[in-house]
C-alpha positions in Angstrom: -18.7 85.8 -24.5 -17.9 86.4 -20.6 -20.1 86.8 -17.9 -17.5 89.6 -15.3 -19.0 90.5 -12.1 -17.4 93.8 -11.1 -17.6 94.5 -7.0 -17.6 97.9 -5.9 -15.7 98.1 -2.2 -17.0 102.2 -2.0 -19.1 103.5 0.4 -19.0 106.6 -1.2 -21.9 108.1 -3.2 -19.4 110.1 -5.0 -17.2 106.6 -5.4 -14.2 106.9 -7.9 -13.5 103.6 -7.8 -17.4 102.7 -8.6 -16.8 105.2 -11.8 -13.5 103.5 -13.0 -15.5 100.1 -12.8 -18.1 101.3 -14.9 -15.4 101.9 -17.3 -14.5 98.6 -17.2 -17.9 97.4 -17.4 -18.5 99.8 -20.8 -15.4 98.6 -21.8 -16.6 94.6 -21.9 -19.6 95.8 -23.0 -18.5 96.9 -26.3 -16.2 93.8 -26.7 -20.0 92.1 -26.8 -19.5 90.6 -22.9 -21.8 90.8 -19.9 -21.2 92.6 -17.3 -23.1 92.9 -12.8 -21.8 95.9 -10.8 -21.9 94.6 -7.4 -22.0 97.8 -4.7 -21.5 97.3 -1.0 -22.9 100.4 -0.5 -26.3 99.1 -2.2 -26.3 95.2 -0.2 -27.2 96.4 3.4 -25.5 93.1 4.9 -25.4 93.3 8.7 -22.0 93.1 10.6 -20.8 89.3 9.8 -21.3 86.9 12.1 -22.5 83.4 11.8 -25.8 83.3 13.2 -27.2 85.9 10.7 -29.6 84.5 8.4 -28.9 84.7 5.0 -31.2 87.2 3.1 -32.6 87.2 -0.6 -29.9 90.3 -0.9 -27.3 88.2 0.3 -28.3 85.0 -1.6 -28.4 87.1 -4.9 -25.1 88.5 -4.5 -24.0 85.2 -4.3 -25.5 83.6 -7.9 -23.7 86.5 -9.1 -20.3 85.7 -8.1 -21.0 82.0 -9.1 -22.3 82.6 -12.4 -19.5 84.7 -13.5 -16.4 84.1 -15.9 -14.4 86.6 -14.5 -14.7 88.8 -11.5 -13.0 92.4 -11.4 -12.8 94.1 -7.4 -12.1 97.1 -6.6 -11.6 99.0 -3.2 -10.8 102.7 -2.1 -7.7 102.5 -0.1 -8.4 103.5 3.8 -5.4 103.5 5.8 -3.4 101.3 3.8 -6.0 98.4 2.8 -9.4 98.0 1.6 -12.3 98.7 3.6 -14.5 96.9 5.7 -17.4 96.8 3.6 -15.6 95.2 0.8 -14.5 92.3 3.5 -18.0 92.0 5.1 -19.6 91.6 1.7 -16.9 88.6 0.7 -16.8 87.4 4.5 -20.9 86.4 3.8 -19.5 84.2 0.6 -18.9 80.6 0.5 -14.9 80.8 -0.3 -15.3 77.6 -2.7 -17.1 80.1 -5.5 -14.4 82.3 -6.3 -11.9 79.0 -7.2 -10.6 79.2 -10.3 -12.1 82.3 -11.3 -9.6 84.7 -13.3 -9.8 88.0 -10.4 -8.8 91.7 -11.7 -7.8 94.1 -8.8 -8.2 97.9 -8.5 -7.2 100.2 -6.0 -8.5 103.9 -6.0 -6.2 106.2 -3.5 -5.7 110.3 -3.0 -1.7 109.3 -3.1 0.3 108.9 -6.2 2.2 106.2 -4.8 -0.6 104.2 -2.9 -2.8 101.5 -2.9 0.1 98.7 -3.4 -1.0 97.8 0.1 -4.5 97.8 -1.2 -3.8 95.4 -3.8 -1.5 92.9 -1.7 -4.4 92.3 0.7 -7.2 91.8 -1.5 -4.6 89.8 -3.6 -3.7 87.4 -0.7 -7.5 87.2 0.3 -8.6 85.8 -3.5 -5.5 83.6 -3.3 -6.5 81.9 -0.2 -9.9 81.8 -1.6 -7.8 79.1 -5.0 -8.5 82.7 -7.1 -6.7 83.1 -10.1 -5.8 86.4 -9.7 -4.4 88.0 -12.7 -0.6 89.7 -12.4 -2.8 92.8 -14.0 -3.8 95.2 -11.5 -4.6 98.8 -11.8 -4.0 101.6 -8.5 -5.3 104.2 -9.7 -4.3 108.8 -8.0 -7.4 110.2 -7.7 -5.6 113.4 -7.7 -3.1 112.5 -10.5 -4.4 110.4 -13.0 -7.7 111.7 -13.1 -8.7 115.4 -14.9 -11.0 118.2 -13.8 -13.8 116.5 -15.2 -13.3 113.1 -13.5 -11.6 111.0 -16.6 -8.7 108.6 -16.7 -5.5 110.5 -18.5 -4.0 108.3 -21.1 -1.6 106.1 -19.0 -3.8 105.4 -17.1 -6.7 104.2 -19.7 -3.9 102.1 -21.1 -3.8 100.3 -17.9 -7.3 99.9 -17.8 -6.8 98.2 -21.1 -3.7 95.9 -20.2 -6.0 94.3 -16.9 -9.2 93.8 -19.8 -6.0 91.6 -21.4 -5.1 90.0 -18.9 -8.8 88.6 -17.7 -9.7 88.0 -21.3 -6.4 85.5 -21.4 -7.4 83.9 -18.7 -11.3 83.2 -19.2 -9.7 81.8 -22.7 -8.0 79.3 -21.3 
């Protein structure tokens, strides 16, 4: 079974995209695999720069993006890309632990037609970190694909599903 790390680029306390990864991480779950919800919002790392000392936060956030199989990341889309946090928590990594790794990409927007911006940046970030990330990626309408009570309509689910194939091909390689 896999070891998925699942980052959470949300400040929000209300995040969708944090809910849609939990789905994700159910999802694994019950396919018998283990799955670390990583949360900006719950790291406190200072601004980047490199004469901060490393913390035990910081230090643990890294064992968990080395131990894992598969990593799945996922960012609300401000102004066209992902936010800060999300950059600040992967500017604090060494760039050599996400090689290879099979990487899933979600974007959480209030448009029906955005987060493809989203999902080009983070992509071209992982692939100059030697990612492997996956031609699966979900963007997800907050206002659209989601009902009144917060779920994933069908299409969407499905999609959900497809990127779960498309990490599960590539940690079985």
């Amino acid at each position: 079974m896999a070891k998925v790390v699942l980052i959470n680029g949300s400040m929000n306390p209300e995040s969708v995209t944090k809910r849609i990864l939990q789905l994700f991480a159910e999802l694994l779950q019950k396919e018998g695999h283990e799955t670390e919800l990583i949360c900006v919002a719950e790291t406190n790392f200072p601004l980047f720069s490199f004469t901060v000392p490393r913390t035990e936060e910081m230090n643990k956030v890294t064992e968990q993006i080395k131990e894992a199989d598969a990593i799945i990341v996922g960012s609300p889309e401000y102004h066209g890309g992902y936010t800060g946090a999300l950059k600040n928590l992967l500017d604090y990594q060494d760039g050599t632990i996400f090689k290879g790794k099979p990487i899933a990409l979600l974007a959480v927007t209030g448009g029906l037609k955005s987060g493809t911006l989203t999902l080009v940046s983070l992509r071209q970030i992982f692939r100059t970190l030697h990612a492997n990330v996956i031609p699966e990626e979900l963007a997800v309408s907050s206002t659209h694909e989601l009902d009144q009570n917060g779920q994933l309509n069908e299409n969407c689910s499905n999609r959900v599903l497809g990127v779960i194939d498309g990490l599960r091909r590539e940690w079985n390689r």
